[in-house]
Every structure is written in C-alpha cells, then in structure tokens.
N, C-alpha and C positions, 0 to 999 in steps of 0.2 A: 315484490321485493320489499323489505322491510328498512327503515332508516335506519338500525344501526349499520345492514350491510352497504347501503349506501354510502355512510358513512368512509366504510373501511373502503370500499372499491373507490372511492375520493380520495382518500389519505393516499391510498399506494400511487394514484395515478399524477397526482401533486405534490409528490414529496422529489426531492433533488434528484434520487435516479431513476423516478418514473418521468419527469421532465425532462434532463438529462440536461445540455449545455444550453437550454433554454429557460433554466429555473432563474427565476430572479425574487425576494420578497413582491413586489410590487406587483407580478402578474399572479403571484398564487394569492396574494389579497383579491383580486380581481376575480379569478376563480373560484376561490370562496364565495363570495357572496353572489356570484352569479352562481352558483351549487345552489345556494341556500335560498334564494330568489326560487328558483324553479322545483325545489322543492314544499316551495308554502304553494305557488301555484299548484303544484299535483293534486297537493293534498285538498286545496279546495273544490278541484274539478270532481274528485273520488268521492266528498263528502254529500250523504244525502240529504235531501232539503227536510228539517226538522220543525215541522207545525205543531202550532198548539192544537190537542183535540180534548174535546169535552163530551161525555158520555150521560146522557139523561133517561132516567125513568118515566117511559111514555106511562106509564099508569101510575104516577109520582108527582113529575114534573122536576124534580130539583134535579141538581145534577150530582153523579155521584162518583165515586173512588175506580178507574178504571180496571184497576186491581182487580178489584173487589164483582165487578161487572165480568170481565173476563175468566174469572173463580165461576163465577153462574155460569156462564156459556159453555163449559168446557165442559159441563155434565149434562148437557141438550143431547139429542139424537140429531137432531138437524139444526142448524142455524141458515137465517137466510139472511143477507147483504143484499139489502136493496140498492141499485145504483140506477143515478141518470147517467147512458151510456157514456156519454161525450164528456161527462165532467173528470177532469183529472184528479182532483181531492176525491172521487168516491175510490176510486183507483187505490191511490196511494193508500186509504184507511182497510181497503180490503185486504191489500199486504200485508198489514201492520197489523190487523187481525187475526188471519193467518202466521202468520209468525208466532204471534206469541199465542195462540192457540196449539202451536205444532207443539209447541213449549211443554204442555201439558197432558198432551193425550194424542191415538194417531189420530189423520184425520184423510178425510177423499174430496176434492174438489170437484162440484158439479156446475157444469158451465152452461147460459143459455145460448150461449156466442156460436156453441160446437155442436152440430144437429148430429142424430143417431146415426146414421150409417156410417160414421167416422171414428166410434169405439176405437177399432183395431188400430186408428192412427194414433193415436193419446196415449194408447198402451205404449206402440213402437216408440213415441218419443219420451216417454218414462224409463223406457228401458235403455235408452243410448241406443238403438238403429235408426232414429232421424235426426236430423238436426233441425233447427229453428226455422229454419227455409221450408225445408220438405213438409214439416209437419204443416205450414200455410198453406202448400201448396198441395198438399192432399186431403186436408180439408175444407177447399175452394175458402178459405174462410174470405177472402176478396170480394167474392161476389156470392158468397151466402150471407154475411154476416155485414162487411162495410164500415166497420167502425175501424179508425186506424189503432192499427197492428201493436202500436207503442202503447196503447194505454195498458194493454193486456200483459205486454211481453213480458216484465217484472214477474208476474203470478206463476207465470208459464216457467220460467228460469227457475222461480224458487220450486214448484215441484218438481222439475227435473233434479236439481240439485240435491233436494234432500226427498227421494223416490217417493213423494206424494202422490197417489192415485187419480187420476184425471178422470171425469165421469161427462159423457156426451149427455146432453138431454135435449135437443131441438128436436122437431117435428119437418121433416124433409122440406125444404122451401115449397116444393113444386106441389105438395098434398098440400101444404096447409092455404096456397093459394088456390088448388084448385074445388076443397071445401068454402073458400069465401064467395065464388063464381056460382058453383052448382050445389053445395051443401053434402052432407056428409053421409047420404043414400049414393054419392054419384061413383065412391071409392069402390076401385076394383081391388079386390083379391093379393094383389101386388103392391096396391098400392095403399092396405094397410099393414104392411111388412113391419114396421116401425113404430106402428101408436096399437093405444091399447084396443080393447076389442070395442064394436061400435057400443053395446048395451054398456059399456062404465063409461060415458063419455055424459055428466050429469048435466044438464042444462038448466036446474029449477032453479036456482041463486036468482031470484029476483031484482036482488040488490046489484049484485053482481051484473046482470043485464042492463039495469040504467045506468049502472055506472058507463058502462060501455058506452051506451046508445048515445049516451053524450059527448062522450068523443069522437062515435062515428059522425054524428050532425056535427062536431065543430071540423070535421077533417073535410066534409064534403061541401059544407056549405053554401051553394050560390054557382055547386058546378055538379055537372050531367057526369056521372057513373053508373057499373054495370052491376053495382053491388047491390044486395038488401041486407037490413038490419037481422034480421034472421038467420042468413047465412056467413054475415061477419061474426056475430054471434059463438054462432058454431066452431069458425074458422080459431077461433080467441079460446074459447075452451078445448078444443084437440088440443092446441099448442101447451097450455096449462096441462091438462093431463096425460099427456105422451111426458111432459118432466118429471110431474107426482110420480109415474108409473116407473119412472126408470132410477127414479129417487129411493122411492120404498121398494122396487128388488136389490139393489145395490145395499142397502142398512139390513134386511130380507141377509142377504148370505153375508156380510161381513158388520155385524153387531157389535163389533170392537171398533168401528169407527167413528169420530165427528163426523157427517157429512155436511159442509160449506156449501151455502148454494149460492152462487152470483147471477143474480137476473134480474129484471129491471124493474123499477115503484112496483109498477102497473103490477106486474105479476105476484107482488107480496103483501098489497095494503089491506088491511083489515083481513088477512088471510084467505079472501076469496080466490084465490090464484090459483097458486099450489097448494098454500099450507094445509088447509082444508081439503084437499083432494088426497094428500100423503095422510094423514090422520087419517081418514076414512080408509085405505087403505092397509095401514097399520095399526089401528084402534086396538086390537089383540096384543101388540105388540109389548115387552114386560120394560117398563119405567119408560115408555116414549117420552117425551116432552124432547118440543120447539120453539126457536124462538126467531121473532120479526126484527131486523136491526134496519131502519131508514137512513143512508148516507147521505148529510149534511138537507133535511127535509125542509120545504118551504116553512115559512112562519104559520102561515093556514094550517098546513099538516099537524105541526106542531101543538096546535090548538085544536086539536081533531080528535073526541075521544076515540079508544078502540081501533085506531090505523096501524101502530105497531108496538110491539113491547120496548123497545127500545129507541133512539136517534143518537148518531153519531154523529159528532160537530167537528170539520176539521177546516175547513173552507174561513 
C-alpha cells in the first residue's frame, strides 16, 4: 500500500463522519501523529540497509567506477562471486550484483549450495509450483548444505520473482564423501549419475594440489583421521568439475545468457576451481570470456597477484 492511499484511508477514517460523535479536534491531533509516527516506522523497517561498496581492479589495484565495472561484467559468459559462506556482506553484494546485472542482459544463477539431483526442484520453484518451504525441503538443503537459509533467501526471492533460471551444481553429498574415504576407482555405475565421466576429472594442477594439501594438514592437524591427501584431493576436484560441467552445458544450450556463479573463495581463486575447468571445457566456445569477482577479500588476498580479476568491498 502506497502513502498517498494511506493517506486517503486516514482522512476518511478521521474526518467528523468516519468518527462520528466521537470526533473532537484534540483526538484527531492525536491520531494524526500517531498515523504519522507509525508510518516513519514502516518505512524504516521496509528500507534496505544501504552500504558503501567499492570495486577494485585486481590487475590494477585502484578502485574504479561500479558503473563502469558492471558495463564489463555484463558482456562475460560467466561471472563468478566468490563468497565466504557465512558472511552476510558477501550475500548482500551478490544481490546487488545480480540486480543490476538482470538490468542489463538475461541471466541464470548457478549455485554451489544446490547439489544435482535437485534440478527439477529450482525449475518447480521458478515456475510458481513450490514455495520457499517446499523448495528447502526438497532440496534437503538443511542437511546437505547447513549454512542458514536467511543468507540465501534474498537471491532465491529475487529469481523467483523476476523468472531468473536457477542452475544446481553440487556433486551429491554421499559421492563426494564417499571419493574422499575410498577415491574415485570406488564409484559405482550409479553413483556416477551426476558428475562427469571419471577420464575429465583432471588432477595435474599441481598448484592447485598444494594449495589443498595445506588446508588438508591445517584441518587435521594433531588428530587421527581416515583420510589421505590423495583421496581428499580427488574428492576437491569432482566437486570442482561435476560444477564446470554443469556450468558449460547450461551456456552449451542457452548462449544468451549471463551465467552467475555463487560458490566459495576456495573454488574460484586464481581460477583453479572451476574457472579453469569451464574454459577447457568451452575453449571452442565463440567470445567466451570470464571473470573472478572476490567478496570483500582478506588484505593478503588483496595483495596476491593473479587470485582474481576483480574484489568487491562492501563490509
């Protein structure tokens, strides 16, 4: 409801024969401004929180015209939006990018939050047969995913709303743990349904390997597990390439679109994730180009040649 109608539906309801023998000046003075009271509160509850954000050229350094950065973006085949899951400002900047991205061109949201066998549910809630509930709860995203529901829900509203194409990309909880246990000769016939075929699954990224390997030694450090570095390994890249894969068929049949990718640092820095996996994929592809955007990046990263073409600073 808009303030001017508010307005009117106040005048009728305050005036001498919407009151009737209880009209006096002094209570519709009263009235008044408690109207008017409650509605600066509305308005400030309805208003979104509006941060300063600043946009830098990681192969630059200075910062530049958001404008002028989202004019680039918007002729990508892919863009990726690095987030640390839990932070709320990466959230808010990937809306905020999306929006005015929609602004310009269509575009399809690829999510790492939503693993594959859950397609048909992202479609149904695109299309108006789920609602916000159903769609969590058919895509366990609870206990596949864990991260609360509120950081996402904005993204989710806004493609529903303006029929933005939702695109699953996880790699089934239960494969890609059961490649970090037993490695990726152990998948049965079934249970590569969802990722791509074992021969494109490229493991030589040497860089890419230590980068890992030091996160695997800083997560175990000083405690007994069933894992090897090997087999984490492995379990890290399926997850990387069951997204590239479902990344470049999705661009593959629908070539008129941006596709947005939301998934975490880890899987976008220096493009050993994905980005590198979709490129080789799409190499043929006619005007590919991608680009890496880091949300609100540590100071280190920052100072990290070659981590991403972009940081966005909202935090």
């Amino acid at each position: 409801m808009d303030v001017l109608r508010s307005l009117q539906i106040f005048a009728n309801l305050t005036s001498p024969k919407g009151l009737g023998e209880n009209y006096s000046p002094k209570l519709m003075y009263r009235l008044f401004w408690g109207f008017i009271l409650g509605l600066v509160i509305f308005s400030l509850i309805n208003i979104p929180v509006v941060q300063s954000q600043q946009v830098f050229d990681a192969r630059t350094a200075p910062p530049v015209m958001m404008e002028k950065t989202l004019q680039e973006l918007s002729h990508s085949t892919v863009i990726y939006l690095g987030e640390t899951h839990d932070r709320v400002a990466d959230h808010q900047a990937q809306l905020t990018i999306i929006d005015q991205l929609y602004q310009k061109r269509p575009l399809a949201i690829a999510l790492e939050m939503i693993q594959r066998p859950f397609q048909a549910v992202l479609d149904g809630y695109i299309a108006g047969e789920l609602t916000e509930l159903e769609l969590q709860e058919q895509t366990e995203y609870a206990q596949r995913w864990g991260f609360s529901w509120q950081l996402y829900a904005p993204i989710f509203r806004f493609a529903k709303e303006n029929g933005v194409p939702l695109i699953a990309l996880n790699t089934p909880t239960e494969v890609t743990r059961k490649v970090a246990r037993e490695g990726l000769n152990s998948l049965s016939r079934e249970e590569q349904t969802y990722i791509p075929p074992l021969d494109e699954i490229d493991l030589s990224n040497e860089a890419y390997r230590q980068q890992l390997a030091q996160i695997f030694r800083e997560a175990h450090q000083g405690q007994s597990h069933s894992l090897d570095l090997d087999k984490f390994f492995q379990a890290q890249v399926l997850w990387d390439e069951t997204m590239a894969a479902a990344i470049a068929n999705y661009v593959e049949a629908h070539p008129e679109h941006l596709v947005v990718v939301l998934a975490g640092q880890g899987h976008v820095r220096y493009g050993y994730g994905i980005p590198d996996r979709v490129a080789r994929r799409l190499e043929d592809a006619p005007s590919f180009q991608q680009q890496i955007i880091l949300l609100n990046p540590s100071e280190g990263d920052r100072q990290t040649p070659g981590i991403a073409d972009w940081f966005w600073i909202n935090s």
